[in-house]
N, C-alpha and C positions, 0 to 999 in steps of 0.2 A: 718540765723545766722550761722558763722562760727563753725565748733567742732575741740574741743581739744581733743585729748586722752590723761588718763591718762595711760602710761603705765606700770602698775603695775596688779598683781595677788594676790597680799596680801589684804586683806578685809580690816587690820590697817591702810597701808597706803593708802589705794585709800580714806577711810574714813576721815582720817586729811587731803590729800590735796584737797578734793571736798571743804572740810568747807572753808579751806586758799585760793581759788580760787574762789569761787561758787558767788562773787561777781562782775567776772569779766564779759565783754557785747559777751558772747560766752557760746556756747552750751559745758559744761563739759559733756565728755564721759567717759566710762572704755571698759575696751579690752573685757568684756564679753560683748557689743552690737556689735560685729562684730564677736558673733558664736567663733566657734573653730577655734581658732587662734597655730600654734607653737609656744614654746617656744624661745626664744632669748639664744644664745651662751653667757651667759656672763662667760669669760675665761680670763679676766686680771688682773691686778696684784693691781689697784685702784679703789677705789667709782668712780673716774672722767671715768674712761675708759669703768666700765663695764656699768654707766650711759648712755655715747654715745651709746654702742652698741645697747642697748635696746630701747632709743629714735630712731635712725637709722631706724633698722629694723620693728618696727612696724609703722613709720612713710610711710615705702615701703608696709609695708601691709595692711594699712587701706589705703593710699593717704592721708591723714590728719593731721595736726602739732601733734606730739605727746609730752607731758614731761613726763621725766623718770628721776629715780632717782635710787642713790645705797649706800646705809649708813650700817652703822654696828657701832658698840661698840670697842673701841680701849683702851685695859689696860696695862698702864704703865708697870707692872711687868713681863708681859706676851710678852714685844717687841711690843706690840701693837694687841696681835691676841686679838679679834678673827679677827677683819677685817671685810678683803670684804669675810669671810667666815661665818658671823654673823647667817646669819640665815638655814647653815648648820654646824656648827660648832660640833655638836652628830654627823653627818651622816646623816639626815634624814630633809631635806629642810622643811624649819617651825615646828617644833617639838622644843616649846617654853621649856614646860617643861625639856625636855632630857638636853637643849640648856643649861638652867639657871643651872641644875644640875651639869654639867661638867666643866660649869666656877666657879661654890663653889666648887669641886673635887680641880681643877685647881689652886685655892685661898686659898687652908685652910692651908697654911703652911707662908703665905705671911701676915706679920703683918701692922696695919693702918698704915699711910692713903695708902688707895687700891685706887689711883687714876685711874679714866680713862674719856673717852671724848667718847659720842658719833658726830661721822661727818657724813654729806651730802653732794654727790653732785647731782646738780641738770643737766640735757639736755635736751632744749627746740629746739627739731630738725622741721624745717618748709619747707616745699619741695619750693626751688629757694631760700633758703635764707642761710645764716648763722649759724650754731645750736648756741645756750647764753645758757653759760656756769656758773656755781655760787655754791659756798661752803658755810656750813653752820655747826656749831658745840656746844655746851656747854658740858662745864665741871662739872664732879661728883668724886662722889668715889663708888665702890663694898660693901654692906653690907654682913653680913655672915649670913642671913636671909631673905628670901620673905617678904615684907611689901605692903601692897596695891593689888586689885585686880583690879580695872581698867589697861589700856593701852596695851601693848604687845611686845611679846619681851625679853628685858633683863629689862621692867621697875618695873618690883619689886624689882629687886637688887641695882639696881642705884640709886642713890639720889643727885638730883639736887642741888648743890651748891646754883641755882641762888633762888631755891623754899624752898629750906628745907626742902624738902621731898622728897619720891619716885616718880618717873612718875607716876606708878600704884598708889599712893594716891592722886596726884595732878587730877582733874577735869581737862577737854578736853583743855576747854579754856586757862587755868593757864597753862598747859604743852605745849597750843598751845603759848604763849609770848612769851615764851623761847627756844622752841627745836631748835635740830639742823636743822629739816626739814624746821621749820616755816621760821626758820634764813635766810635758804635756796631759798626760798621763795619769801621772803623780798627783797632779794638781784635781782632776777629775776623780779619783778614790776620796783624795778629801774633801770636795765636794761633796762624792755620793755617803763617807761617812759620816757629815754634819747633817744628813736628811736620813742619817739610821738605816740605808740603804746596803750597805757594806763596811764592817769592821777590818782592821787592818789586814788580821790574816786573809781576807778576800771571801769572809763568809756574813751573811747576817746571822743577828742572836738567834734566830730562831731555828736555825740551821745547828746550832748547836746541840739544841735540845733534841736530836735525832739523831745524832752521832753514836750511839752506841754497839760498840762493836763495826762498827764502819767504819773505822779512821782512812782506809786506801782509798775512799772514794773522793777525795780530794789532794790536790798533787803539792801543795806545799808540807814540809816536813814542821813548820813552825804552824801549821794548821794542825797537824796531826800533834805535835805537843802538848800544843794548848787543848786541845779535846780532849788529851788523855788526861790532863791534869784536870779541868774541870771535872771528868767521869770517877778520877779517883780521888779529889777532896771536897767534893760537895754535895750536897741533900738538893740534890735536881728539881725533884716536887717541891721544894719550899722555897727557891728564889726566882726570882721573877727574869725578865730576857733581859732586861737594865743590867743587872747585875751580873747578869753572863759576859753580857757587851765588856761591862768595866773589867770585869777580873781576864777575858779573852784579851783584851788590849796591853794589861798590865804582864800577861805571861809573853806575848808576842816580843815587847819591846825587851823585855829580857832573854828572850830566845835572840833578837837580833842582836844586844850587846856581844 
């Protein structure tokens, strides 16, 4: 089975994009199974740039497709800082508390709506190919108070528009329909299913045609339908993987209805 790295050293995000990926027919890694690794240079001036550098370089260091991302929190009043300085933005790289402290310092003269957006991007760098490139955002506003203790980050202060609450109150799943990262994501599946790479339920065609009698070896339940439904109405030897693709996609979106 192929691996993907995740490349990330944040424990938050490697955590939500195992869940948003952990479906797909490849081995999810993180950068802690390949031992002490360098750091990556990220020195540029956007999510999208410092994404590549980091997909890039760890992609040269492990040899294996990496995705990387680079998101931060962008407040309207503030010009858009913190930025791609989110999670240095105290001084002290992950230092959530210091981080949320200084954007209340930052905020308390600044009356509602404290709008701002958290953005992603995402680089899915693959040695001999292309890197796929994909953006990903939802909009909030700054509260003048911590609410919620899940999530991490700036999600106790933010409150989701799309949830009604904070990150840090909203549960995994709820935060995971809407973030920017999930969004992000999203966008990169339909990527890789326009390059036939990955059909919705998170499998290529050809993955199909090996399903027999193995439906548990994949964890979506809308994977396992759609396999059993293909193994029980159709003449396997006689259609082609196109046609697994189409009829897998047309049961999925109906499994999702």
């Amino acid at each position: 089975m192929k691996k993907v790295v995740i490349a990330t050293k944040n424990e938050g995000k490697l955590r939500e994009m195992k869940q948003a990926l952990g479906h797909l027919p490849v081995e999810i890694v993180s950068l802690a199974d390949f031992g002490a690794l360098p750091d990556a240079v990220e020195d540029a001036d956007t999510f999208l740039e410092n994404a590549r550098i980091k997909a890039r370089f760890f992609m040269e260091q492990t040899g294996c497709a990496c995705i990387a991302d680079d998101s931060g929190l962008e407040v309207a009043a503030l010009s858009g800082a913190p930025g791609v300085h989110s999670a240095r933005y105290a001084g002290v790289h992950g230092d959530d508390e210091a981080n949320n402290d200084l954007l209340l310092k930052e905020l308390q003269d600044v009356s509602e709506p404290r709008t701002a957006r958290y953005g992603c991007a995402i680089v899915l760098a693959r040695p001999g190919r292309e890197d796929v490139v994909t953006y990903g955002s939802c909009e909030g506003e700054i509260l003048r108070a911590r609410q919620g203790e899940g999530g991490f980050g700036y999600d106790p202060l933010f409150y989701s528009t799309d949830l009604q609450m904070t990150f840090a109150e909203a549960d995994p799943e709820a935060k995971n329909r809407v973030s920017h990262r999930s969004r992000a994501i999203a966008r990169l599946m339909e990527r890789l299913e326009a390059e036939g790479v990955v059909i919705r339920a998170g499998l290529t065609p050809t993955d199909f045609m090996h399903l027999k009698g193995d439906f548990d070896a994949y964890d979506t339940e809308a994977a396992r339908l759609a396999a059993r439904y293909l193994l029980r109405n159709m003449n396997r030897d006689a259609d082609s993987d196109h046609a697994l693709a189409l009829l897998c996609n047309e049961v999925y979106d109906r499994v999702k209805k």
